[in-house]
N, C-alpha and C positions, 0 to 999 in steps of 0.2 A: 527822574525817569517816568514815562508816561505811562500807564495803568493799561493792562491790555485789553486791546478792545473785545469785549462782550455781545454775544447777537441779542437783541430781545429779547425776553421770557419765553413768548408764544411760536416765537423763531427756530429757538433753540430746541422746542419740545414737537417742532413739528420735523424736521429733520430727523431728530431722533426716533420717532416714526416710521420716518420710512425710512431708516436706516435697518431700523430692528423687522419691518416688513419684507425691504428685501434679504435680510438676513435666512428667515423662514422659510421666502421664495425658496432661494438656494438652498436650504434644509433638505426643504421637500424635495427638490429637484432631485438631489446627492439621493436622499432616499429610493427616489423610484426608479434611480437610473441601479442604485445598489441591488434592490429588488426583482427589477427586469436583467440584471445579468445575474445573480443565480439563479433565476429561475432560467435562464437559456442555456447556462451551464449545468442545472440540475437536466435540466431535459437533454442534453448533448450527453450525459452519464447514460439518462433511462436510454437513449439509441444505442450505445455500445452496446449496454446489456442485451437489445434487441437483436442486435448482429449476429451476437457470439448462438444468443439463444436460436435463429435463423441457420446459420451458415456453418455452427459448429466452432471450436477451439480447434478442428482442424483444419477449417481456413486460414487458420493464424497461427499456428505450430506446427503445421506439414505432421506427417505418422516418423518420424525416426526419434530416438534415443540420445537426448541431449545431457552434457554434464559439464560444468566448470568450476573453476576450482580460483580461489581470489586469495590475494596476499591486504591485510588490512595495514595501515599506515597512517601516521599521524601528519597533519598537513607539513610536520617538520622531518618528515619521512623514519620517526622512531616507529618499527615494526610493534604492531600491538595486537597480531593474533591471523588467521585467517578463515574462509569459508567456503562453502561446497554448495551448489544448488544442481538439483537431476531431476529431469522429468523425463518421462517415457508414457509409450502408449500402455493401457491396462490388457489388452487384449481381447479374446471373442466370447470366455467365459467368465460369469459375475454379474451379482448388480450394476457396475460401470462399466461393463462392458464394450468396447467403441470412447471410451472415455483416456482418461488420464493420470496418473499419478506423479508422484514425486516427491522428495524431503528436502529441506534445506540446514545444514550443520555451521552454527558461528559458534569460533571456539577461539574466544578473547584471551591473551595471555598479557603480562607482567614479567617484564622479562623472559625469565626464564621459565615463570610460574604459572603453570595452567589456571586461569581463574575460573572456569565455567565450559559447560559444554551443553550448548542448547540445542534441541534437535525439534523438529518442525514434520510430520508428516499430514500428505494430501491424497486425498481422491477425489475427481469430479467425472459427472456423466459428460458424454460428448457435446452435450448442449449446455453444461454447467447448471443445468437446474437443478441437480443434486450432488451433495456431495459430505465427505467427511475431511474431519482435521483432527488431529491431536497432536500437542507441543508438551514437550519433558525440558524440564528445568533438571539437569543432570540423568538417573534416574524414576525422576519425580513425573507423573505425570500432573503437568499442571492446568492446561485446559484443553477440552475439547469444545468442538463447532460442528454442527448436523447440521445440512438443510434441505430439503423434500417438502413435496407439497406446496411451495411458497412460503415455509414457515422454516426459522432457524431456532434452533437448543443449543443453548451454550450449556455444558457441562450436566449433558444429558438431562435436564431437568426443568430450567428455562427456557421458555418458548414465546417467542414475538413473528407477528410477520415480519418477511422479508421485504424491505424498500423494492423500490421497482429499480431503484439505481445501484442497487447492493453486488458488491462483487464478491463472489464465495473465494475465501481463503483456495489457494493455487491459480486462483485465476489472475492473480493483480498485474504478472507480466501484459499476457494476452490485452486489460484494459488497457493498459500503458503504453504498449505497442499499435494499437486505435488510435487511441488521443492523440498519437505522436503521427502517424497517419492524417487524421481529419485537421491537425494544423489549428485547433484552435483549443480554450479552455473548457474540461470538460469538471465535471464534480461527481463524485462518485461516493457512498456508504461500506465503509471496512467495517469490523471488529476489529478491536486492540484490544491483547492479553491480558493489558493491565491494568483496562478499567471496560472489560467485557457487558458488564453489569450495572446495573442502575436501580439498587434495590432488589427486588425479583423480576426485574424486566431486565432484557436484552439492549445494551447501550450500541447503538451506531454510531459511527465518527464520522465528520464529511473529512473528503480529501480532494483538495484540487488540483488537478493534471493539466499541467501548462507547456505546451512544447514553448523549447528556447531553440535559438540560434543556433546552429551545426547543429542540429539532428539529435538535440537534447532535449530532457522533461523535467521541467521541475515538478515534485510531487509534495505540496504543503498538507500537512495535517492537522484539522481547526485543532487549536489549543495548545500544540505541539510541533514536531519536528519540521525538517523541509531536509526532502534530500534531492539529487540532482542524477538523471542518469543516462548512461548512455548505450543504445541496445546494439548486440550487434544483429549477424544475418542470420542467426537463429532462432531469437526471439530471446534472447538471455541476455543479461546487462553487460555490454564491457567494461564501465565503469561505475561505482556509486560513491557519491559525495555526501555524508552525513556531515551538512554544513553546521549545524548547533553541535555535533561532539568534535567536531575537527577531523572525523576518520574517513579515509578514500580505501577501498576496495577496490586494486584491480587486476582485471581476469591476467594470468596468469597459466601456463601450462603445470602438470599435477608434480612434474619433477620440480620445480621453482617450489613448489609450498612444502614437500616433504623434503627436500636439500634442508631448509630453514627448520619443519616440523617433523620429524621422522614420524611421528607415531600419525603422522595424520592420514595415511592411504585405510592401517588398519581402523583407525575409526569410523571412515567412509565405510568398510566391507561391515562394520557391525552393524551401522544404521541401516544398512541398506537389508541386512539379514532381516534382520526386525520389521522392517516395514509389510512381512508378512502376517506378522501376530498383531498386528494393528486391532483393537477390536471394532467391530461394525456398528454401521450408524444405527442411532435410536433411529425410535419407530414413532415415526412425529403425526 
């Protein structure tokens, strides 16, 4: 058998030159091209926020009193708990005055077995430049979010500025309902509960907001989840797809969840009692 042919020495290392040159090329290329779309996606974030801060959350929520109610389900359709989201106008008297509030209730079961009852409550001014949160792990209160001034406090005591792309907790439908509007991808700055913090600095998370096909959004989370949604003509999700745990939430009228959940109407009238002893934002 005949020895395979071999190029050159000075052949074979030139080649490889410019094998490994265009390699780099396209490195660099993939880079800038990576670069220049999030920065056009970060800047498609900062216009939302322009909008909302512009036009108002009542451009994009109309003034009535919204509320729905979701049956959660495993993509094998095993029922694994349901949830509640309401938002309403604040009214003429208050800080947020002209603004918004609302709570959101996920309350995961196991069978038969209540595992958890998370509660979620919001306030924003009409422009979303200010606003409060506070979320109870049963309860526990476990963190709070203030922001005024352009500067947000997590847990009353940490304090960073606000991104320019930052979306205040109750506002994330209102972004999403944009994005999903302007048609294209946008990037946007949350806080998450569960890693709020970065040391004594205020941690930001990007989230990318991707309209899909039929009048869906995907919503990826650097580092984390991706869920899928779909709004209706409210401004509230018909459906959401938390595609990494496998569970779909969907809207559902309040008879369908308490048929399944008896106790679940009374939990709704407690949260909702509470949401007036909320206590008020620090003073940033």
């Amino acid at each position: 058998m005949d020895e395979p042919y071999q190029l050159p020495r000075d052949t074979r290392f030139g080649l490889l030159g410019a094998v490994m040159l265009a390699t780099l090329l396209v490195a660099a290329a993939f880079a800038w091209w990576l670069t220049q779309t999030r920065g056009q996606t970060s800047i498609r974030g900062r216009q939302i926020i322009e909008t909302i801060r512009q036009k108002g959350l009542g451009a994009v929520w109309g003034d009535q009193r919204v509320e729905a109610f979701y049956l959660m389900r495993t993509t094998s359709g095993r029922p694994v708990g349901w949830r509640y989201v309401m938002r309403q106008p604040v009214g003429a008297d208050g800080k947020f005055a002209g603004g918004y509030e609302g709570l959101e209730l996920i309350v995961p079961y196991d069978g038969d077995r209540l595992i958890a009852l998370d509660r979620e409550f919001w306030r924003l001014a009409a422009d979303a430049a200010a606003g409060q949160y506070e979320a109870y792990a049963g309860q526990i209160l476990d963190t709070t979010i203030d922001l005024a001034a352009g500067k947000v406090a997590v847990n009353r005591r940490h304090v960073s500025p606000a991104p320019a792309n930052y979306v205040p907790e109750g506002a994330t439908s209102a972004a999403m309902s944009l994005a999903l509007a302007g048609d294209q991808p946008a990037v946007v700055q949350i806080i998450v509960n569960s890693r709020a913090l970065r040391g004594s600095a205020v941690r930001f998370s990007a989230m990318r907001l991707a309209p899909q096909p039929g009048s869906r959004l995907k919503a990826e989370l650097e580092g984390g989840s991706m869920q899928l949604y779909s709004f209706g003509d409210d401004g509230l999700p018909d459906i959401i797809e938390d595609v990494g745990n496998n569970v779909t939430s969907m809207r559902v009228s309040d008879k369908e969840v308490t048929n399944a959940y008896p106790q679940a109407r009374r939990l709704v009238a407690e949260a909702i009692e509470k949401m007036q002893y909320v206590e008020g934002p620090a003073d940033l």
